[in-house]
C-alpha positions as CSV (number, residue, x, y, z in Angstrom):
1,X,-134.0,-80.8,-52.7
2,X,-137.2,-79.0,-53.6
3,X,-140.6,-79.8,-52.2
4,X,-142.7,-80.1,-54.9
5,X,-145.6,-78.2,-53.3
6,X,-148.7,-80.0,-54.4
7,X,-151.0,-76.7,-55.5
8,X,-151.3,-73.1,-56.2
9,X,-150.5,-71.4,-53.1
10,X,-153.0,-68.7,-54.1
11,X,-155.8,-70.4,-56.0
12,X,-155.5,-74.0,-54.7
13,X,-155.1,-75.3,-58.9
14,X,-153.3,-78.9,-57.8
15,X,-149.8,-79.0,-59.2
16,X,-148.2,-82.6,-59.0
17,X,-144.9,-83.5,-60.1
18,X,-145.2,-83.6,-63.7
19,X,-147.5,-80.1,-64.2
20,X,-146.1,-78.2,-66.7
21,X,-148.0,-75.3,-65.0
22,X,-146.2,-75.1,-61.8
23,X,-143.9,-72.1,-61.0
24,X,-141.6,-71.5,-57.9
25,X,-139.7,-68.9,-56.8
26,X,-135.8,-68.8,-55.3
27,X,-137.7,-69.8,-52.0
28,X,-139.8,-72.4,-53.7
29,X,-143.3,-70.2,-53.5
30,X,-145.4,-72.0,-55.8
31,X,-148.0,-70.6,-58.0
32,X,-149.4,-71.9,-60.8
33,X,-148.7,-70.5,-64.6
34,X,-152.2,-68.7,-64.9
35,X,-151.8,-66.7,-61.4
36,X,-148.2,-65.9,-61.9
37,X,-148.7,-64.1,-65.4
38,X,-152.4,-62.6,-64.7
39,X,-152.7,-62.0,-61.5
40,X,-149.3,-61.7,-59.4
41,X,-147.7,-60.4,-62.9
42,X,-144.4,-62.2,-62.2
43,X,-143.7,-60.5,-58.8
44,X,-143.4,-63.2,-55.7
45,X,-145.8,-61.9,-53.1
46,X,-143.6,-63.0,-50.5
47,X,-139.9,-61.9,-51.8
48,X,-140.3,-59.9,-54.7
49,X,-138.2,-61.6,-57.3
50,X,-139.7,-63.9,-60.1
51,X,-140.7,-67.5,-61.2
52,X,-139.2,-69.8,-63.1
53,X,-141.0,-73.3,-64.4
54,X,-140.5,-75.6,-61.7
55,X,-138.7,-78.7,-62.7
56,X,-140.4,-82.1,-62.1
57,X,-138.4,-84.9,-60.6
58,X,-137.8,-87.9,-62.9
59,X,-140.3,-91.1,-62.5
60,X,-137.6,-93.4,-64.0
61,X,-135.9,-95.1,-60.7
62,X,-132.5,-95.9,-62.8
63,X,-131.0,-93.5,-60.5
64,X,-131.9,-93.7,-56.6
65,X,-133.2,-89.8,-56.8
66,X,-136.2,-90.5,-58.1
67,X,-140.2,-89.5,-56.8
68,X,-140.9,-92.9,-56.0
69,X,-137.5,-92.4,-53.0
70,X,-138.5,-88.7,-52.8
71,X,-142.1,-88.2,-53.2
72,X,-144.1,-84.9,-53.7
73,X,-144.9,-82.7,-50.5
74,X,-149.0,-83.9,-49.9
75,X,-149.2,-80.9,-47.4
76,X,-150.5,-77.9,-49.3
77,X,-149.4,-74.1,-48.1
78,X,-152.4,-72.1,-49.5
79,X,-152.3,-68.4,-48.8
80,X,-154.4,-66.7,-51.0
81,X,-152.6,-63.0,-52.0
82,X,-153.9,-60.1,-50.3
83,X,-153.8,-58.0,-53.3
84,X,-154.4,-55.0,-51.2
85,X,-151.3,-55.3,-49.6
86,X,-149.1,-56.8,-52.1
87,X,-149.8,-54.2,-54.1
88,X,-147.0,-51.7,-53.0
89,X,-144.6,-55.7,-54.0
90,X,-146.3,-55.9,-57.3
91,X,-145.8,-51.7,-58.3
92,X,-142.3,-52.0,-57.0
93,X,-141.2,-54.9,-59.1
94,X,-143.1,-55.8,-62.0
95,X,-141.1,-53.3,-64.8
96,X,-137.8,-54.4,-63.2
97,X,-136.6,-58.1,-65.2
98,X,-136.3,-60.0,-62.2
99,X,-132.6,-60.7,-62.2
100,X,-132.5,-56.9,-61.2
101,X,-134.2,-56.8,-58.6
């Protein structure tokens, strides 16, 4: 089941269940829209591979999987990029689509 990370890892922007700006990676790294296109340029910093919108779990309770049974993680992981070093990750990657990675 995915966390729902509650902000931008890098810039802190708050992402809660039903932003339409939250992205994740295959290993749930969450960024928000505006840092994944301008400044990691759709490269993870942590894997490599790409972001996808992250999906929002449903508020209606007519199923039992719902956030009110699985709330939102409250713990943010903010690790602002070290664009220095992610640098090599970001030339690497960013002209390959990311299902070729």
């Amino acid at each position: 089941m995915l966390e729902l990370r509650p902000s931008c890892e890098n810039c802190d922007k708050l992402l809660p269940n039903n932003s339409s700006e939250a992205m994740i990676c295959t290993f749930e790294c969450t960024f928000c829209v505006d840092c994944v296109n301008n400044v990691l340029q759709n490269v993870c910093p942590n894997c490599g591979g790409g972001f996808e919108k992250r999906p929002s779990r449903p508020v209606n309770c007519l199923t039992t999987n719902c956030i009110e049974n699985y709330p939102a993680k409250k713990e943010k992981k903010l690790r602002p990029v070290n664009m220095e070093k992610y640098k090599i990750v970001q030339d690497t990657f960013k002209g390959i689509d990311p299902h070729k990675r």
